[in-house]
N, C-alpha and C positions, 0 to 999 in steps of 0.2 A: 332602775325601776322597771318593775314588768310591763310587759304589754298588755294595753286594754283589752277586752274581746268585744269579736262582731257583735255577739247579743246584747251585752250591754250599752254596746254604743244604741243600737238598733231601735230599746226599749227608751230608752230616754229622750229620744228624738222624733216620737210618735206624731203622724202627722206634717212633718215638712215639708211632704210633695206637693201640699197646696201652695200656688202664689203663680206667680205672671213670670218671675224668672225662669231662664235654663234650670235642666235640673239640676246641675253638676254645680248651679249658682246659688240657688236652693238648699240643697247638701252644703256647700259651703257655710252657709249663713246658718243652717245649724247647727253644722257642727262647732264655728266660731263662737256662736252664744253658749254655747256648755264648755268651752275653754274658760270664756271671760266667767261664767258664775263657778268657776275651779271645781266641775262636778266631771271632769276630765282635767286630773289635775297633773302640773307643770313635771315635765321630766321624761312620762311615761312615752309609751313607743303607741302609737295608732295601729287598729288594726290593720291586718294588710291588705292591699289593694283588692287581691283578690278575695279572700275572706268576707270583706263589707260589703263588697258589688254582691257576693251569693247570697247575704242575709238580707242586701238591701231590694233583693231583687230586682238591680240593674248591669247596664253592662259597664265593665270594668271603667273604659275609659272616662264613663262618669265619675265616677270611684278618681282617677287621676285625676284629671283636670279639677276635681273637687278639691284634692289635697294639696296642688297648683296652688289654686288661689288662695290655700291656706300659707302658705310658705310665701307669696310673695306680701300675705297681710303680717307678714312677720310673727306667727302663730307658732308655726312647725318649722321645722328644719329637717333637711334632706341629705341622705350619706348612701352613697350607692351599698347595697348589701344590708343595710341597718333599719331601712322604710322611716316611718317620718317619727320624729321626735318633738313634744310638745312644748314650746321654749317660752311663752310668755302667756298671762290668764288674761290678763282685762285693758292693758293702753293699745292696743292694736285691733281691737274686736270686731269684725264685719258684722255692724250692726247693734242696736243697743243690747244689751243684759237682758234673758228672761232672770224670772226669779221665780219659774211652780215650784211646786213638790217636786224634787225628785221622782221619775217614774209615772207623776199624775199623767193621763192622758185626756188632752182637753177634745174634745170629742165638737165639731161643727154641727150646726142645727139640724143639717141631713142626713147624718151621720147617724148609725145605731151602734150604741155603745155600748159590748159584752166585755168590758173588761173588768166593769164593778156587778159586786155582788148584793149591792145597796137593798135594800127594801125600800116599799111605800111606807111611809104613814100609818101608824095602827090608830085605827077606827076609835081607841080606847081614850088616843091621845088628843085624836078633833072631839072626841065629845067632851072631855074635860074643858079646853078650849074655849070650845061654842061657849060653854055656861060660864065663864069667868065674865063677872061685871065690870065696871068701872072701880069699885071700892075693894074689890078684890087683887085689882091690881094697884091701885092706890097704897094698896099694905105690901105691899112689893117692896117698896124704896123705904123702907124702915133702917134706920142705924145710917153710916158711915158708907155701905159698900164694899168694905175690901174685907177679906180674911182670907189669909193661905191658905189654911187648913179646909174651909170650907164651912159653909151654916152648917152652924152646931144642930141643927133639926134632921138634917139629910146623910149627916155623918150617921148620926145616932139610926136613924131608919137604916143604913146600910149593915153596920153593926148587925143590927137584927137579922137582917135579909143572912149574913152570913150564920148565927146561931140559928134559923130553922132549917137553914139546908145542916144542921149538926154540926158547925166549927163554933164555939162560943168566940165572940168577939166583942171588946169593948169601942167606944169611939175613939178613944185615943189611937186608935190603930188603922186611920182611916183618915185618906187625905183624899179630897175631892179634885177633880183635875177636867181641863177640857176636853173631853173624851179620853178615849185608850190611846190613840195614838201621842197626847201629849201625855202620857203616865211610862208609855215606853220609852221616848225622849230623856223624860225625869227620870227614869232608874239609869239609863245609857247613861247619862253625863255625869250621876252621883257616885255608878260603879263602876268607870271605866276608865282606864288610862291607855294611851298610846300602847299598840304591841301585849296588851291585856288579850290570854285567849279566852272568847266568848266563843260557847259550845251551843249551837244549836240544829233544831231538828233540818233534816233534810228529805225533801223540801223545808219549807219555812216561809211564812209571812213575807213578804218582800217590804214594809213598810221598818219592819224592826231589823233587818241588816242592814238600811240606810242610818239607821239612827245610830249602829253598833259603827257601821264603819265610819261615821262623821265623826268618831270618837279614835279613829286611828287604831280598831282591837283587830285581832287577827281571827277571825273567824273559821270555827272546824265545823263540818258537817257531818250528824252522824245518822244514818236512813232510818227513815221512816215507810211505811208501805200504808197502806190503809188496812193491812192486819195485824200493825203498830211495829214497834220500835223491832232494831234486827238488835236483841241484847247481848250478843259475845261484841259487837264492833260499839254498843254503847257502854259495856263496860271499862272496854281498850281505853275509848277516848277520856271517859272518866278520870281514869287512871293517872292519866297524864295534866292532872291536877287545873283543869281549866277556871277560870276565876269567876267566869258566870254559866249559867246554864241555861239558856231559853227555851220555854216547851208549852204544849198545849195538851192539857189531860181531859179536855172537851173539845167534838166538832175542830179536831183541826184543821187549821191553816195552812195547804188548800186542799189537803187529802178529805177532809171531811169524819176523818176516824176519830173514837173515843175509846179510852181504855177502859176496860170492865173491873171488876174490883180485884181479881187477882192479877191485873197488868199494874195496875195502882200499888199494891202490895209491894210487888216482884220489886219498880222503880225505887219506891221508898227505903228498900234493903238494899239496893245499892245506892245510894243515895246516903243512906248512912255508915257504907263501908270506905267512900269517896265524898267526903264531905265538900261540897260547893255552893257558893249563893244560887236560888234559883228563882227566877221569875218564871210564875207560871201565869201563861196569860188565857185569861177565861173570859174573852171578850166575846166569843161567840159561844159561852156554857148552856145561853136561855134556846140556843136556833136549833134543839132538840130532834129529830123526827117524831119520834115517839113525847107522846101528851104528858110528859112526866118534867117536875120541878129537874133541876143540873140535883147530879149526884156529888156526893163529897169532896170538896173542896181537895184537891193533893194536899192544900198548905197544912190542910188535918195530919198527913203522915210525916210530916217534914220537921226540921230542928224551926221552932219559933222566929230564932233571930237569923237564921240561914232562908230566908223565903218570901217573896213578895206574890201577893197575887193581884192582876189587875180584872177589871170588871167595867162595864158599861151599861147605861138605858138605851144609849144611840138605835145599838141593833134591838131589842124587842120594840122599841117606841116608833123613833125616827131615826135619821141619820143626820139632822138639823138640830135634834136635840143635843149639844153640846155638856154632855156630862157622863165621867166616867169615874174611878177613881183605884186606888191603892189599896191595898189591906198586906199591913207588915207588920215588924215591931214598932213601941213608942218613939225607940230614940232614933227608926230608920224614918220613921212617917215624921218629925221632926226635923230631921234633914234634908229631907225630900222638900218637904213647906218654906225654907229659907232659900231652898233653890226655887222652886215656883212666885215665890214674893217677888225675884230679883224679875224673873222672866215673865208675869203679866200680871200680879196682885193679888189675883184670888180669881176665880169661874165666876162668870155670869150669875146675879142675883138672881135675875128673873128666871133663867132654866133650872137654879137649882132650889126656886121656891114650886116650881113645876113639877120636880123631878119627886119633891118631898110627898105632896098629892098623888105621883101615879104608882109608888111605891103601896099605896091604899089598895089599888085597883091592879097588882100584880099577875093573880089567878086568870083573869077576865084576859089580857095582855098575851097571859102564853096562850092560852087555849087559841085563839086567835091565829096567832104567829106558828102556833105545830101545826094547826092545821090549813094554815098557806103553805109551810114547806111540804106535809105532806102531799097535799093536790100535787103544786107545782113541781115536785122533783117527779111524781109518777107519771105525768102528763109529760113531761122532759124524758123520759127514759122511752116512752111507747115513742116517740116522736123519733127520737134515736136508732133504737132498733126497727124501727119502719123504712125510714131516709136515709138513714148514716150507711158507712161502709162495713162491709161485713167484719172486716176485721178489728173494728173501732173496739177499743176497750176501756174498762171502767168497774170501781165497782160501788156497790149502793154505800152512799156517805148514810153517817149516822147523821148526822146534822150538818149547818154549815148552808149555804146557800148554791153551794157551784159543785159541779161533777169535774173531777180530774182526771180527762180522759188520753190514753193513748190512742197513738192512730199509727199504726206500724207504719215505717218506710216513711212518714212525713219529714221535713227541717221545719218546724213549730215556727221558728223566727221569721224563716220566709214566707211562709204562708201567713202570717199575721201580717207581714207588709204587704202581701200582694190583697188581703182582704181589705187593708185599709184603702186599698185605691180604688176599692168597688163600696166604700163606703162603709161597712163592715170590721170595729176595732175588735179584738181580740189581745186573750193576754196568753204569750209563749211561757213552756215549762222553766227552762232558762232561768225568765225572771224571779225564779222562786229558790233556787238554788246555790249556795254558797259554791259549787263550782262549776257554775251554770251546765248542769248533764239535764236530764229528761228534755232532749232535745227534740222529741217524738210527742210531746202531749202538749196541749191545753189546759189553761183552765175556764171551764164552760158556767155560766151563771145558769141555772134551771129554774131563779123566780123571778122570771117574766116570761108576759103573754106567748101561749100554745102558738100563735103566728109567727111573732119576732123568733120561736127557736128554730121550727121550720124553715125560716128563710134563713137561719145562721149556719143551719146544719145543709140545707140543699148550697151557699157561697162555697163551703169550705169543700163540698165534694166536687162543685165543678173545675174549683181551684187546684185539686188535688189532678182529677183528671188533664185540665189543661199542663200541670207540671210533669204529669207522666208522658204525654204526648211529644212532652219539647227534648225528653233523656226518658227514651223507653227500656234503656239500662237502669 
């Protein structure tokens, strides 16, 4: 089995250096708890000493004596020339089992947390809210509770949602789910078997390669820029007959790019010459810049039963609101429902007799939300080009919430640990990346407060200075 890399180990362990232990006791005791939840799984090689001390930004001997106490807790094992090997997951564990997300990073109360790109609240969804009575909510708990599939009310309003942006769609074709991230789950487990290649963009959502690799699929990455796909290396990898296709044809995931209608075309035709399933996920199609309803659906140019597309209220509404859902074929959204029955029953009643209401109040919703991204990213960019370093680079997202930026000569990995020690979380490019490269950028949230990015952008350049100081090579 290959070996781990620094960044991965890095991203997953967010947060450690807190606690009253040594550090190298600390480091241990995290790195033991992602042995035991097998998210560092048995076999594999650790990365090496020195590798993790430069991401972890510490000195190496922490890095040893970390991996010490791993090897005497009967974790690893040690072969001079071969660095440490992972030998057992969970009866030897320094210390109980986490169980987050993969990836989440739990951010302490002092803490400022840029690694999510979350929104507040739309103003659209408290007034709805406010005015709910008692008998209003009384008619909530009507029937039984449970359906797979989803209330038949909220199905049917999404249906619609899909025939005005112009894809006709009926409700059969629509299964409701708890947000996007468990609709990506639900397509990973229904389409995917061990050693299955899933193709997707590069960068890429890091939520949806967890779910792809908890699925054992071998993942290709094929570039993306923020002036879209590079199409002679997306054709290559096409070619080579990959069994799923992940991609985003809105506000991508974390480039922030969107294809314009002749990128949509281009895809479509090859896409029809290389025939693959494709999940396009259009989780973030409503976080627009520009005050316009999401353009055409890809699944419009695509084979019917070859395409799933996912969708959510989360990001225009809230991110509390727990409601996303599917749009595929009958007998795929069928399938998809007997898997979601087995794994929680059916979504919340109450968010999706919520969701059925603010589906009414949609127009009101975006207007809203285009014009929080627009403020907030242009206030983010003067903020930037005032404070940041001259050579900082970026370019203006179509939507999306976060600026994907380069910062020449940085290690992304290290500077997000060395910012976490000043309080300051950050997400490195790494984590975005099926072969962890863009080792030189971030990804920067631009909607929140003109203060919080100023202080984010003045951390990371003192940080950068203090690392040029210490290797002025």
């Amino acid at each position: 089995m290959k070996r781990i890399s620094a960044a991965r180990v890095t991203r997953l362990i967010a947060g450690w250096q807190v606690g009253d232990k040594s550090l190298a006791q600390r480091l241990c005791l995290a790195l033991g708890k992602l042995i035991a939840a097998r998210e560092l799984p048995v076999g594999a090689l650790m990365p090496s000493e020195r590798a993790l001390a430069q991401a972890l930004v510490v000195s190496r001997g922490t890095v040893v004596a970390a991996y010490g106490l791993l090897r005497d807790a009967q974790l690893v094992s040690s072969q001079q020339g071969s660095g440490y090997r992972i030998v057992a997951s969970s009866n030897h564990a320094p210390g109980e089992v986490h169980n987050r997300l993969v990836g989440e990073v739990l951010a302490m109360p002092k803490d400022i947390d840029m690694t999510s790109g979350a929104l507040q609240s739309s103003p659209t969804l408290i007034a709805l809210l406010s005015g709910l009575a008692g008998s209003d909510l009384a008619r909530l708990v009507s029937g039984l509770g449970y359906d797979a599939y989803g209330l038949p009310e909220l199905r049917a309003a999404v249906a619609r949602y899909y025939g005005d942006l112009g894809l006709p769609t009926r409700s059969e074709q629509i299964l409701i789910t708890s947000g996007a991230q468990q609709a990506v789950w639900l397509l990973a487990n229904a389409l995917v078997d061990t050693a299955d290649t899933v193709l997707v963009e590069d960068p890429t959502y890091r939520g949806s390669m967890e779910a792809f690799r908890r699925r054992n699929a071998r993942l290709v990455g094929t570039p993306v820029t923020a002036a879209g796909f590079d199409w002679h290396a997306l054709e290559q990898n096409l070619s080579l007959r990959p069994h799923l296709f992940y991609c985003f044809a809105d506000c991508q995931n974390p480039t922030g790019r969107s294809l314009d209608g002749a990128a949509r075309e281009r895809l479509a035709a090859l896409l029809q010459r290389h025939p693959v399933f494709v999940v396009e996920d259009g989780s973030q199609s409503e976080l627009g810049v520009e005050r316009t309803a999401p353009p055409l659906p890809l699944a419009a140019l695509c084979d019917p039963e070859r395409v799933a597309t996912i969708g959510t209220l989360s990001k225009l509404f809230w991110g509390g609101l727990r409601v996303g859902w599917i749009r595929s074929s009958p007998s795929m959204i069928a399938r998809l429902a007997s898997m979601k029955a087995v794994n929680d029953l059916g979504s919340s009643r109450f968010d999706q007799r919520i969701a059925v209401e603010l589906f009414e109040r949609l127009s009101e919703a975006r207007a809203h939300r285009h014009d929080e991204i627009h403020r907030t990213l242009h206030e983010a960019m003067q903020i930037v080009r005032a404070e940041g370093g001259d050579g900082w680079q970026w370019h203006v997202p179509d939507g999306g919430t976060a600026m994907w930026m380069r910062i020449p000569g940085a290690h992304a990995v290290a500077l997000c640990q060395a910012a976490a020690r000043r309080g300051l979380l950050l997400s490195a490019g790494p984590a975005y990346s099926v072969n962890e490269g863009f080792g030189e950028y971030i990804r920067l949230p631009f909607v929140r407060p003109a203060g919080v990015i100023a202080h984010t952008v003045g951390v990371i350049r003192r940080l950068l200075a203090e690392a040029a100081a210490r290797d002025p090579a």
